[in-house]
Structure formats: C-alpha cells, structure tokens
PyMOL commands that place a pseudoatom at each C-alpha (Angstrom):
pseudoatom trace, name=CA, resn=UNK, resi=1, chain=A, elem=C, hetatm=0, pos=[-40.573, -92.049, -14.422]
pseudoatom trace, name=CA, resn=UNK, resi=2, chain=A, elem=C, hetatm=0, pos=[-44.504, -92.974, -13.485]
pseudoatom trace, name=CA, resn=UNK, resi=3, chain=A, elem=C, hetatm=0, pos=[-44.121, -90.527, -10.966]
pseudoatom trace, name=CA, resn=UNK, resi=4, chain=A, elem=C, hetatm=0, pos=[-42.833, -87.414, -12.639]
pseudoatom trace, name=CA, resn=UNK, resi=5, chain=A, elem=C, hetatm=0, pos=[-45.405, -88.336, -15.749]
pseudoatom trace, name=CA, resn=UNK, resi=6, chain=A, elem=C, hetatm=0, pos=[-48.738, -88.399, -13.212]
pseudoatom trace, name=CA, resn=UNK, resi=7, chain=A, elem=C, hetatm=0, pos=[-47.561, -85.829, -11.551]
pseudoatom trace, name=CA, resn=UNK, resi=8, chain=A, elem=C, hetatm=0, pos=[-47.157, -83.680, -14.702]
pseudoatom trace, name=CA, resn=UNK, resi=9, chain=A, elem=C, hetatm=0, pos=[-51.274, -84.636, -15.276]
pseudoatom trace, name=CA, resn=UNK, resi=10, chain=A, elem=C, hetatm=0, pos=[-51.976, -84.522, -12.060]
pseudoatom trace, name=CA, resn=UNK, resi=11, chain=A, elem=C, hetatm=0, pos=[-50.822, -80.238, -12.407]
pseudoatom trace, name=CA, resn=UNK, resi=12, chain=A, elem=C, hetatm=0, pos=[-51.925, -79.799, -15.481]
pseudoatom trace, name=CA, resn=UNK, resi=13, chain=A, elem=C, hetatm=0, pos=[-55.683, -81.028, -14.881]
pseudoatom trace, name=CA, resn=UNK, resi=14, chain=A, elem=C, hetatm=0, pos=[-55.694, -78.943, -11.374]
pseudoatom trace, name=CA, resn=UNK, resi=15, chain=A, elem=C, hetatm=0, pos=[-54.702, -76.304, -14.088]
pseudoatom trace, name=CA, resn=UNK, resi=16, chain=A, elem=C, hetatm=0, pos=[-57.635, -76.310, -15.549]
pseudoatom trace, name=CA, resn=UNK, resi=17, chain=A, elem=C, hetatm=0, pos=[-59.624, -77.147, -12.698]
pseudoatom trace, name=CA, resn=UNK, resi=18, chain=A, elem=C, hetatm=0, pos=[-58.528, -73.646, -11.385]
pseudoatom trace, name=CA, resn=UNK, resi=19, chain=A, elem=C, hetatm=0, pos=[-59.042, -71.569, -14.288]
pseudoatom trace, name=CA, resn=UNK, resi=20, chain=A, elem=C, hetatm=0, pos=[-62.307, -69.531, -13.097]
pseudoatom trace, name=CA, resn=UNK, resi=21, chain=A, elem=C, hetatm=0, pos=[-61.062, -68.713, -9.770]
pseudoatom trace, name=CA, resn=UNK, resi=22, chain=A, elem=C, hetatm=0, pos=[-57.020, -67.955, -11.598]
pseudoatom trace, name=CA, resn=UNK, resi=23, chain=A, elem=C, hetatm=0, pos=[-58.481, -65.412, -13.337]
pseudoatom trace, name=CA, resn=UNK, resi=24, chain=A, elem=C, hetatm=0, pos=[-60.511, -64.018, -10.448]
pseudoatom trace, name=CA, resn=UNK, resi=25, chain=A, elem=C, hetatm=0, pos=[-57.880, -63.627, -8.511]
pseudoatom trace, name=CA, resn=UNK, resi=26, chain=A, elem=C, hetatm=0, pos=[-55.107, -62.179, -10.967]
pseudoatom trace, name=CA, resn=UNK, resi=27, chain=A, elem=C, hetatm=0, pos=[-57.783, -59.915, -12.300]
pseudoatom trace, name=CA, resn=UNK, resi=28, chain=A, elem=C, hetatm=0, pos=[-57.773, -59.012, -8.416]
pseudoatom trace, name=CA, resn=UNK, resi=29, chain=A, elem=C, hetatm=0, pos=[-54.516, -58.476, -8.253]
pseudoatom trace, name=CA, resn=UNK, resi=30, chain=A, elem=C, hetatm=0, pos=[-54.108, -56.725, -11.426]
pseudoatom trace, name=CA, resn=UNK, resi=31, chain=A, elem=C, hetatm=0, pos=[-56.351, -54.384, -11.530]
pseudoatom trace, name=CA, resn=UNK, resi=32, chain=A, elem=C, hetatm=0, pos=[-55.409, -52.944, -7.646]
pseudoatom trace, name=CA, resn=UNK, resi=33, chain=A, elem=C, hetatm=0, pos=[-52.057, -52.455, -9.344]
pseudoatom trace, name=CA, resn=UNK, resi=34, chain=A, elem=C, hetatm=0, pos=[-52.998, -51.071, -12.347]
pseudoatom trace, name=CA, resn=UNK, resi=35, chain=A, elem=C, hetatm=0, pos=[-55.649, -48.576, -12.975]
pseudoatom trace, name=CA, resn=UNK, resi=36, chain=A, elem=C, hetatm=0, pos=[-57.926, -48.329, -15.802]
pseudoatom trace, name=CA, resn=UNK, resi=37, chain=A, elem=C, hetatm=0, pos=[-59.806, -44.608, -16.454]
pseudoatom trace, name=CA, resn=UNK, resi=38, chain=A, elem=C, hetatm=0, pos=[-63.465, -44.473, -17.259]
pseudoatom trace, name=CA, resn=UNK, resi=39, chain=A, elem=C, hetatm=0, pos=[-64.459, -47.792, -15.230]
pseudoatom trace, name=CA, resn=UNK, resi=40, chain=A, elem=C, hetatm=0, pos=[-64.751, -48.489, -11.936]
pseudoatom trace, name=CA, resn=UNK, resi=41, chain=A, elem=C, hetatm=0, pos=[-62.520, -51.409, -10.473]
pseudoatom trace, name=CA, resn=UNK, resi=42, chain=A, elem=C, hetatm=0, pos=[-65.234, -53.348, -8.909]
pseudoatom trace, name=CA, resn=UNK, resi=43, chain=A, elem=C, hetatm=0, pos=[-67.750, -52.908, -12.342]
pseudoatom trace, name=CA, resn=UNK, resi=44, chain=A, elem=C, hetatm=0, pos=[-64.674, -53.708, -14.283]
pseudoatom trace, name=CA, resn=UNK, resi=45, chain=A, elem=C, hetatm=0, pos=[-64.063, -57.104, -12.156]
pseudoatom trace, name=CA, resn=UNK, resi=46, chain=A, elem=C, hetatm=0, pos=[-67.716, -57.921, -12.548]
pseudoatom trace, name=CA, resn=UNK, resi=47, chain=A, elem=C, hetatm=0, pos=[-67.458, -57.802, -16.225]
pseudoatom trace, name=CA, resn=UNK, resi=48, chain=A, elem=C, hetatm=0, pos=[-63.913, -59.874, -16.578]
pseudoatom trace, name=CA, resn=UNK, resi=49, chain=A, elem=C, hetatm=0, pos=[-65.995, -62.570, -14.625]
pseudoatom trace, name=CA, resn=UNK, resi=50, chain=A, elem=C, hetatm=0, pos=[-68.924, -62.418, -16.250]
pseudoatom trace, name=CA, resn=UNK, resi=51, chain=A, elem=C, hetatm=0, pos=[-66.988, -62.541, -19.998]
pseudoatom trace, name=CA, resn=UNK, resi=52, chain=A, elem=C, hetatm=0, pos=[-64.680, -65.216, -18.365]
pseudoatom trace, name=CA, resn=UNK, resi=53, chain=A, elem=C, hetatm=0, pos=[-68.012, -67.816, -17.699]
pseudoatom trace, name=CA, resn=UNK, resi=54, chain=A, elem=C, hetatm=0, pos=[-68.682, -66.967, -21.880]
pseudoatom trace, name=CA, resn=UNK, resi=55, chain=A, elem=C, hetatm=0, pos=[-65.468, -67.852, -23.053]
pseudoatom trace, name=CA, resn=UNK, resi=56, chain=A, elem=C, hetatm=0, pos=[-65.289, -70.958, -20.318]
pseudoatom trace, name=CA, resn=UNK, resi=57, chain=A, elem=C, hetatm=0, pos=[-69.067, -71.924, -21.653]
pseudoatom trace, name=CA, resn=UNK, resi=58, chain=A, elem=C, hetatm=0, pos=[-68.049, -71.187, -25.947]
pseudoatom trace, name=CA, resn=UNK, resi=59, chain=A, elem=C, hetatm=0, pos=[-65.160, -73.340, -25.562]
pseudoatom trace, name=CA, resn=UNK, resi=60, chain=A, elem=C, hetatm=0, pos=[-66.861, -76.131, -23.575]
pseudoatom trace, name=CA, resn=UNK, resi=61, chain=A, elem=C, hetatm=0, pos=[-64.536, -75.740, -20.684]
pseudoatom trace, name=CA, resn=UNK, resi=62, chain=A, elem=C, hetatm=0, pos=[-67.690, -75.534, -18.703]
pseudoatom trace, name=CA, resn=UNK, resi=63, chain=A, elem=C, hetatm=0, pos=[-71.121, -77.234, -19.426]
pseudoatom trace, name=CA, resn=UNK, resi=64, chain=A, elem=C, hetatm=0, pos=[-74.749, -75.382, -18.890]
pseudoatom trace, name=CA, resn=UNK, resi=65, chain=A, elem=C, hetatm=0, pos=[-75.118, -77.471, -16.025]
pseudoatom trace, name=CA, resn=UNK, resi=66, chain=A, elem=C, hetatm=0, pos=[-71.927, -76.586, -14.446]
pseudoatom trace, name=CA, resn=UNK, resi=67, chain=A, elem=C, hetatm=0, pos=[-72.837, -73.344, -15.544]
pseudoatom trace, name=CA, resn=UNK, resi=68, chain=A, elem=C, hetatm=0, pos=[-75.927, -73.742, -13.160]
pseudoatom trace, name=CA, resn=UNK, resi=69, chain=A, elem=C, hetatm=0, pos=[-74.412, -74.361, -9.420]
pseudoatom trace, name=CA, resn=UNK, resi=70, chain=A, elem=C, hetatm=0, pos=[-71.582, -72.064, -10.634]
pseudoatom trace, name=CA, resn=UNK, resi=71, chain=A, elem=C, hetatm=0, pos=[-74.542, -69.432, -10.214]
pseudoatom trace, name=CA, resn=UNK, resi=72, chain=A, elem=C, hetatm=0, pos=[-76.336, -70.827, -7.125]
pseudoatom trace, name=CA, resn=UNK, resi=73, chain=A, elem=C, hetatm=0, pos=[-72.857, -70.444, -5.167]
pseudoatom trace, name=CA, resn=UNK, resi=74, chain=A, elem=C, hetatm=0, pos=[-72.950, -67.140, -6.787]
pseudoatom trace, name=CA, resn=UNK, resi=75, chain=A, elem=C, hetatm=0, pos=[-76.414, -66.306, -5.383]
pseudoatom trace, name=CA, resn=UNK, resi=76, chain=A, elem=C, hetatm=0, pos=[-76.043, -67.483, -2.086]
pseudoatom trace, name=CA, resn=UNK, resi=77, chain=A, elem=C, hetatm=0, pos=[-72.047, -65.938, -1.663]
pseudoatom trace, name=CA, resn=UNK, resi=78, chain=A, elem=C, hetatm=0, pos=[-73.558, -62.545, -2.582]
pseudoatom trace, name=CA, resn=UNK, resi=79, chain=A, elem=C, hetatm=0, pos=[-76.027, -63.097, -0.221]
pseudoatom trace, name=CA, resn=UNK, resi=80, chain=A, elem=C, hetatm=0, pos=[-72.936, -64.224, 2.541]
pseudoatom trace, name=CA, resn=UNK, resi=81, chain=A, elem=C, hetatm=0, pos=[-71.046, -61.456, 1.455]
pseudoatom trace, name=CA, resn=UNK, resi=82, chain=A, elem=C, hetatm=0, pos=[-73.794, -58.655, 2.356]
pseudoatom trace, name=CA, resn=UNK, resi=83, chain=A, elem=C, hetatm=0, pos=[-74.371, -60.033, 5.398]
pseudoatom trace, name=CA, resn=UNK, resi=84, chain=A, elem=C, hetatm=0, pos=[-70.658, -59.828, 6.689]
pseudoatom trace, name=CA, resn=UNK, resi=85, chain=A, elem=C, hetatm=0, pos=[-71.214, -56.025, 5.003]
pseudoatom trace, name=CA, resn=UNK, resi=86, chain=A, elem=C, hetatm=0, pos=[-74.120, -55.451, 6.976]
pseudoatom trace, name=CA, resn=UNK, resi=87, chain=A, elem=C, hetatm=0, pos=[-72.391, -56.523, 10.505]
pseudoatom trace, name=CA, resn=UNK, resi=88, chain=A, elem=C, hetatm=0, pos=[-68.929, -54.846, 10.170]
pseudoatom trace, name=CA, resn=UNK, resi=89, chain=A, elem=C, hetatm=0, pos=[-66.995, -57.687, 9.274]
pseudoatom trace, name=CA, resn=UNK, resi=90, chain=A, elem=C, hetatm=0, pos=[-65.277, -56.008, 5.875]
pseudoatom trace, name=CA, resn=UNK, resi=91, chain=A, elem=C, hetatm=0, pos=[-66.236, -53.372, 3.563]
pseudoatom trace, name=CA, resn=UNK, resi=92, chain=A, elem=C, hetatm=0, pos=[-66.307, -52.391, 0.088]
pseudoatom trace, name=CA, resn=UNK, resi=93, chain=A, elem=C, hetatm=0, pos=[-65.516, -49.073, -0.079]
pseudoatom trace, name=CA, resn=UNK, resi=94, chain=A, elem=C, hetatm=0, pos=[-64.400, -48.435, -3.396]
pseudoatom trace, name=CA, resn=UNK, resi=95, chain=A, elem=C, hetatm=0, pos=[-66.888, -46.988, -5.972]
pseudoatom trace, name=CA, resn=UNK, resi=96, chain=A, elem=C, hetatm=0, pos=[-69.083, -48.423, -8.761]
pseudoatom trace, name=CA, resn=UNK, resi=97, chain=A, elem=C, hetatm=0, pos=[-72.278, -48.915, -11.193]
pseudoatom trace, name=CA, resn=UNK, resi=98, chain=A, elem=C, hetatm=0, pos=[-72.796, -52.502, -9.941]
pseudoatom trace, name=CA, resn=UNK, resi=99, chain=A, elem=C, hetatm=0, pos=[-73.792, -53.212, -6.268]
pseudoatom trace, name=CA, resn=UNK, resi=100, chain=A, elem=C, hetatm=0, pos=[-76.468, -54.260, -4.079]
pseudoatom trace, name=CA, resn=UNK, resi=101, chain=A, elem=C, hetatm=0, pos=[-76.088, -52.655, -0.103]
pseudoatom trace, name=CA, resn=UNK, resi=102, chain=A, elem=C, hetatm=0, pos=[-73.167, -51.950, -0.986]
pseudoatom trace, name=CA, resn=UNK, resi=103, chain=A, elem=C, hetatm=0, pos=[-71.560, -55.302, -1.972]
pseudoatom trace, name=CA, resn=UNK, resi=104, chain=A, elem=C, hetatm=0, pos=[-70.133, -55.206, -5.815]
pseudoatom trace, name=CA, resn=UNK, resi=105, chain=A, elem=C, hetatm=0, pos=[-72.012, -58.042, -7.834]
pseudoatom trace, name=CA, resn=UNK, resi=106, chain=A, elem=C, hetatm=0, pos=[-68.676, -59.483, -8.625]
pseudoatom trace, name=CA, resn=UNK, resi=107, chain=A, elem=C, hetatm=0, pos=[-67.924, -60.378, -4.968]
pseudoatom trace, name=CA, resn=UNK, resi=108, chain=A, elem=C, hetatm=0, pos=[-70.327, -63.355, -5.724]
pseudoatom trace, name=CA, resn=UNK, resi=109, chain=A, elem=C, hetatm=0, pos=[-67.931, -64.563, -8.267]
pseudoatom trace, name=CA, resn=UNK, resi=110, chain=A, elem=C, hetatm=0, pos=[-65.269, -65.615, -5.570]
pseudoatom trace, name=CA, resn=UNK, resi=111, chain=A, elem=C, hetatm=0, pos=[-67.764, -68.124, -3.829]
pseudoatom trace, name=CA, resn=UNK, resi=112, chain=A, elem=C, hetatm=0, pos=[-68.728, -69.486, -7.651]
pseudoatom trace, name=CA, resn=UNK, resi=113, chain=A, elem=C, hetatm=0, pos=[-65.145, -69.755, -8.556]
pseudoatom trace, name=CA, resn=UNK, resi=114, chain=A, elem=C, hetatm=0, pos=[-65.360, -72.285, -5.423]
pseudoatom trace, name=CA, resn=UNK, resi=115, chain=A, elem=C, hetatm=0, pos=[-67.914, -74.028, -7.541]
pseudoatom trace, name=CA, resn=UNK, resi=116, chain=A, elem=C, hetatm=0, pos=[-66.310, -73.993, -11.079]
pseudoatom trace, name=CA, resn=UNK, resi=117, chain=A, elem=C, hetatm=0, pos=[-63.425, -76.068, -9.276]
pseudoatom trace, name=CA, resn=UNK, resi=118, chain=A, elem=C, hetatm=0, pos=[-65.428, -78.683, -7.677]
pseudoatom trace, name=CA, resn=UNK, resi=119, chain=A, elem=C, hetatm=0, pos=[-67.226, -79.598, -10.903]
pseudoatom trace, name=CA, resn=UNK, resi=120, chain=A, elem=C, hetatm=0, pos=[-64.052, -79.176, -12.926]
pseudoatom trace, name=CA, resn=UNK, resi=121, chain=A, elem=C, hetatm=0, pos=[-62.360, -81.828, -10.398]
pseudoatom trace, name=CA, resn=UNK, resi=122, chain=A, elem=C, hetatm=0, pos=[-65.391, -83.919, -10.133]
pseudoatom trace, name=CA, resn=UNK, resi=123, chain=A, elem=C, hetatm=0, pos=[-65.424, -84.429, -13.909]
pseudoatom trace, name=CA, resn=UNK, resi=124, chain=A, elem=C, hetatm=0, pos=[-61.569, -84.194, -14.353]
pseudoatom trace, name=CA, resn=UNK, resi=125, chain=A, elem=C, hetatm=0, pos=[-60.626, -86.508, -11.983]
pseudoatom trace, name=CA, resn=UNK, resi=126, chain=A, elem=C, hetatm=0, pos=[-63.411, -88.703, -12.021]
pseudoatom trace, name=CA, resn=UNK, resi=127, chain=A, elem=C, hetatm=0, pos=[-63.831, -88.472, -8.160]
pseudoatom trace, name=CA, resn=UNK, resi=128, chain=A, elem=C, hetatm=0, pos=[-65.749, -91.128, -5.439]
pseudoatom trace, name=CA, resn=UNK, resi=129, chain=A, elem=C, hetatm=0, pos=[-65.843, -91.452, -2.145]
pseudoatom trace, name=CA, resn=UNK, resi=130, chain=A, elem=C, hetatm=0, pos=[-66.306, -94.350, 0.115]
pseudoatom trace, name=CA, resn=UNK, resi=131, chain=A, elem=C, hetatm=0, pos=[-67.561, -94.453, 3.725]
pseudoatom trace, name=CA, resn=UNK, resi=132, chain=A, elem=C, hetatm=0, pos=[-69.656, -91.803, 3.689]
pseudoatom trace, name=CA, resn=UNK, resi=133, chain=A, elem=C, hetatm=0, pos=[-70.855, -90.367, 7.141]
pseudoatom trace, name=CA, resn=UNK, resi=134, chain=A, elem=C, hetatm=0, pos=[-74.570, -90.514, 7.926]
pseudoatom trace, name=CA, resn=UNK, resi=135, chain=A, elem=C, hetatm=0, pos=[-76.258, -88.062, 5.846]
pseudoatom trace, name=CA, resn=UNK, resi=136, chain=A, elem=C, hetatm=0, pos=[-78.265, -87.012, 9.139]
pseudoatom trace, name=CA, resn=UNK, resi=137, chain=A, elem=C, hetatm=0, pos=[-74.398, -86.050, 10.490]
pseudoatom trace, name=CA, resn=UNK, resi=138, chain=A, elem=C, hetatm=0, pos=[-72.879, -84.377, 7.854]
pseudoatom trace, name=CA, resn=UNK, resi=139, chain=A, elem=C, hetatm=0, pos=[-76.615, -81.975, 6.832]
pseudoatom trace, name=CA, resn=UNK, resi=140, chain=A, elem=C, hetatm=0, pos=[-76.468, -80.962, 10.903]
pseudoatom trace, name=CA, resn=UNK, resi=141, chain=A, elem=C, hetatm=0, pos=[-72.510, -80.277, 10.887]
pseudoatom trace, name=CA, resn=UNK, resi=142, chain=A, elem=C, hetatm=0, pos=[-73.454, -78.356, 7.440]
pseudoatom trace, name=CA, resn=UNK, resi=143, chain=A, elem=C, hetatm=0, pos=[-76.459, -76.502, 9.438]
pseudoatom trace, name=CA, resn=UNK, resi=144, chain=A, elem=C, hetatm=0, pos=[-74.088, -75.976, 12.422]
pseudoatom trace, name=CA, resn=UNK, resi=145, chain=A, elem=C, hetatm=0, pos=[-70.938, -74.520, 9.790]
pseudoatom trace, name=CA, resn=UNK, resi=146, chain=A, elem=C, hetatm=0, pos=[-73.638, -72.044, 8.206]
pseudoatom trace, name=CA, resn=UNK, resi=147, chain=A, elem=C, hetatm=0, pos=[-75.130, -71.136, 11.633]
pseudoatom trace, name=CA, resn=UNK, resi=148, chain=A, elem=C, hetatm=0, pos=[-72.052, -70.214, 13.089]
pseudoatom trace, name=CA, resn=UNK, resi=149, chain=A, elem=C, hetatm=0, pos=[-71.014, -67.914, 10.290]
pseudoatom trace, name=CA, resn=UNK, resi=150, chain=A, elem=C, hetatm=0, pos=[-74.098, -65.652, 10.691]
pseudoatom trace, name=CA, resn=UNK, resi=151, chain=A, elem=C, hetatm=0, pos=[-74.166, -66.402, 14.472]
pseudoatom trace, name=CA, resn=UNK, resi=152, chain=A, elem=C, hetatm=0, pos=[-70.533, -65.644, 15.605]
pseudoatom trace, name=CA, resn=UNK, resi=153, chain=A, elem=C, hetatm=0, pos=[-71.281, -61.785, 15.482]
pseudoatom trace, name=CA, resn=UNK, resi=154, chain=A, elem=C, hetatm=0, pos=[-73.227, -62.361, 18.455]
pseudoatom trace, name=CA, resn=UNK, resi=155, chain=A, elem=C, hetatm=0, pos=[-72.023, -65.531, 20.410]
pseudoatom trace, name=CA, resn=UNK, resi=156, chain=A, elem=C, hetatm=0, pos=[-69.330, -67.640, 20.929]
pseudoatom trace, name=CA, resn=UNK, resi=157, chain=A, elem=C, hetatm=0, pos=[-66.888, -68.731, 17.218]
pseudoatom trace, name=CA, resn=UNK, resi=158, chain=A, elem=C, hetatm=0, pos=[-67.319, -72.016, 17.467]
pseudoatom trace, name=CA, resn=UNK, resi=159, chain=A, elem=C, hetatm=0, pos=[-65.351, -72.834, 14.122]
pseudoatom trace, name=CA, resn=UNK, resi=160, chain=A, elem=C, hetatm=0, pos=[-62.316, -74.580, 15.442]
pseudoatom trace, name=CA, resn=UNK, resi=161, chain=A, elem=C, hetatm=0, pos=[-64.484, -76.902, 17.268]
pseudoatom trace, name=CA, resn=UNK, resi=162, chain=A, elem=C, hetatm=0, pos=[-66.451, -77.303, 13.898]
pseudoatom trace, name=CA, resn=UNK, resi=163, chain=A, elem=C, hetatm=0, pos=[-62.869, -77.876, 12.036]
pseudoatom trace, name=CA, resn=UNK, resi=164, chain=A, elem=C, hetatm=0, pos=[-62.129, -80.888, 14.244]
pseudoatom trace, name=CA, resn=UNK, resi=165, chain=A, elem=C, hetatm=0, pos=[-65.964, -82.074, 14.304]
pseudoatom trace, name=CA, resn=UNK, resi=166, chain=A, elem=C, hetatm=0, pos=[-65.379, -82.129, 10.566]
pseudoatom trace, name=CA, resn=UNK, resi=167, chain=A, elem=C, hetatm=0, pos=[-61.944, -84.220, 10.083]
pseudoatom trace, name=CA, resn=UNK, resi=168, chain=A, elem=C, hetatm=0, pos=[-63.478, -86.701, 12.707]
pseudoatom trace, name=CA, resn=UNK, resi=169, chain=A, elem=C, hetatm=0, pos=[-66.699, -86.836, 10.914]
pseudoatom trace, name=CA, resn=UNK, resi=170, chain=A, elem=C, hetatm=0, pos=[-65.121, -87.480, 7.668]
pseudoatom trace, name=CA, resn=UNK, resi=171, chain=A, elem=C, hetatm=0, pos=[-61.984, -89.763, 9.076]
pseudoatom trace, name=CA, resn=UNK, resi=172, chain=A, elem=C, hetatm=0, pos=[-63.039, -93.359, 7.334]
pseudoatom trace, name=CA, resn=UNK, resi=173, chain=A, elem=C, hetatm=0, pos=[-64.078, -91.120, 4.033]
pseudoatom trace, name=CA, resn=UNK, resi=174, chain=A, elem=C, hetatm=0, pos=[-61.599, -92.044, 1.100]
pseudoatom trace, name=CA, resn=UNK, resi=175, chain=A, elem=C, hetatm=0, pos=[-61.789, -89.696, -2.162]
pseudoatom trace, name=CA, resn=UNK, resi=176, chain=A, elem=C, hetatm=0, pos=[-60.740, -92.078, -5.093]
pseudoatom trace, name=CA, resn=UNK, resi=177, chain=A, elem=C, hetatm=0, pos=[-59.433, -90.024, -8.173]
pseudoatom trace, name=CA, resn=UNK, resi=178, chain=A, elem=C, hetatm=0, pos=[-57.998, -90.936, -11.271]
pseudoatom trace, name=CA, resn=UNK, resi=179, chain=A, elem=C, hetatm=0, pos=[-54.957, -89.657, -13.137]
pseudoatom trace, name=CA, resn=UNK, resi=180, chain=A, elem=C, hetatm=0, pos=[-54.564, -90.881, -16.806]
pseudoatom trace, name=CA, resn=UNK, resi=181, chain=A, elem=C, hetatm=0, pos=[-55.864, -94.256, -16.014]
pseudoatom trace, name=CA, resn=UNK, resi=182, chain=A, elem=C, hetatm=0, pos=[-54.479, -94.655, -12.503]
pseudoatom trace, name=CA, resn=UNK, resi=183, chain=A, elem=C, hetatm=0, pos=[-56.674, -94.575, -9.387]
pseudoatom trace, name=CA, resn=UNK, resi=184, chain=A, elem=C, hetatm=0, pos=[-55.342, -92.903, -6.555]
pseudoatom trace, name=CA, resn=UNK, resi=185, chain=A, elem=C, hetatm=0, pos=[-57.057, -92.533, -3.647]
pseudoatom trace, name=CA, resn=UNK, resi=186, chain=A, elem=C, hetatm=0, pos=[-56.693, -90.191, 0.272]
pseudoatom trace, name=CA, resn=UNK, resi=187, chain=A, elem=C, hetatm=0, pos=[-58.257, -89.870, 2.868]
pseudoatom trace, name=CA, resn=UNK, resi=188, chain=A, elem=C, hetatm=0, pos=[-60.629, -86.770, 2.336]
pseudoatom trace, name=CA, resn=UNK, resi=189, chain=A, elem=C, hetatm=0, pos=[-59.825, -84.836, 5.545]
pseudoatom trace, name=CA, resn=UNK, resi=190, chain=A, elem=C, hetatm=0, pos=[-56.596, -84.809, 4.765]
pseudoatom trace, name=CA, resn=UNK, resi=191, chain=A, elem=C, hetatm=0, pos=[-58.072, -83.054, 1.442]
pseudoatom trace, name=CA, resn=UNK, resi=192, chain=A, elem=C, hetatm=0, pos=[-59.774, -80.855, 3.537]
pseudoatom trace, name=CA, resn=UNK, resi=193, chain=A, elem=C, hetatm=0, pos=[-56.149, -79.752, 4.621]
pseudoatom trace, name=CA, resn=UNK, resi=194, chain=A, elem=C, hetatm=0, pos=[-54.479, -79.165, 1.907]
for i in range(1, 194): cmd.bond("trace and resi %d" % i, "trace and resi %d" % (i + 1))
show_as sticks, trace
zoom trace
C-alpha cells in the first residue's frame, strides 16, 4: 500500500513539475489542429506562453527567481534555435508578427520549459546528489556537448560518443529525492535515460 501511495505523489508532483512545458506542447498540438482567424499560429503560441509564466508567477507556482533562469534558457534556446535556422537544420516557415531571422520568439519557450521543470523538481523533490565528478570534467564535457551542436554542421557528430562520455562521467553520481517524507535515491545516469 506504501507503494501505490508514493507512487500516486511521486505522479502528481512530476505533474506539476511539467506544467510549463504540458502546456507548450498541447498548445503545439492544438493549435496545428485547430485554426484560429486573425492570429498567426506562431504569435498566438508566443502569447499562450508568455500568459502561461503570469498565471504560473500570480499563483506562486513559480517564484521570480525561477522566473529568472526560466528566461536565460529562453535567451540562449532562441539563440540555439536561429542558429540551426541559419544552417539548414529546420525551418519555420509559417507566418507571423513575432520573429527574429526568422525564428518565432516562442521557439525559446521550449528550451525554458526545460528550465521550469528542473527548478520545479529541484524544489519539489528536494533533490541532492552525491559523488559529484570533478567540476574541471563535467564544465569540458559541457564545452564539448555545446561545441558539437554548432560544430557538427561542419565535422564529424560526435554526440553518441558524448552520450557514453556522459553516463561514465556521471556513473558513481546518486540523485537523492524525496517523496512525502521518504528519500529515494538512483543513480543519475540512469536519470539521464529515462
């Protein structure tokens, strides 16, 4: 019976963890399906995001701070996401109000929603970690994971070798969590996994 009832908290905090990036990507889904007049998809994406960090922010679902790296990841996916416009890799081509070189602004939103859930689980689950790597390690496998992404359009894709270089790296790491007052704990690259 344990079981069943941290497994039922367990969901229902990842619930809420996901939020942000649920409604990104049913607003995604819903609005190729269904088609509103006098508003272009991509503006009208930006602006479900956009009212979706108020209503997260009014109802303390998300703090200021949180509030914060959500838009860092925002900056720098934008920034990702032109790039991989720039060199081929996709393309936006629907129209609308809000771009920059032809990336909608809302396309920034997907990397954030990346963000909301790590602080939502950090907080949620009151996460730690023990046997953390050498910080010299993990910043150049970091360096090396960003490199590759902007450098792959021009030599070899070295992310499956980065995968593995990453589970190995991170083997002894444990993630500790808690769920109502039990602390669980895995190994993190099997997180990494899932």
């Amino acid at each position: 019976m344990k079981f069943f009832r941290l497994l039922w908290v367990f969901t229902w905090k990842q619930a809420l963890c996901c939020l942000f990036p649920g409604i990104i990507f049913i607003s995604l889904a819903l609005t190729k399906l269904v088609e509103i007049p006098f508003i272009a998809r991509y503006d009208l994406l930006l602006i479900i995001c956009l009212v979706t960090q108020i209503v997260l922010i009014k109802f303390r679902l998300e703090t200021w701070d949180e509030l914060k790296v959500i838009m860092i990841f925002h900056v720098i996916g934008l920034g990702l996401e032109i790039y991989k416009v720039h060199m081929g890799s996709w393309s936006y081509p629907e129209p609308g109000l809000m771009k920059l070189f032809g990336v909608p602004l809302y396309s920034g939103f997907m990397y954030s929603s990346v963000a909301s859930y790590i602080c939502q689980a950090w907080k949620r689950f009151d996460l730690n970690m023990t046997n953390w790597p050498n910080i010299w390690l993990v910043s150049s496998l970091c360096i090396a994971i960003y490199a590759n992404f902007f450098t792959h359009h021009f030599m070899m894709d070295f992310r499956w070798i980065l995968i593995i270089l990453v589970l190995l790296l991170f083997r002894k790491t444990y993630v500790y969590f808690k769920v109502s007052a039990t602390q669980l704990k895995m190994p993190l690259s099997f997180s990494f996994l899932c």
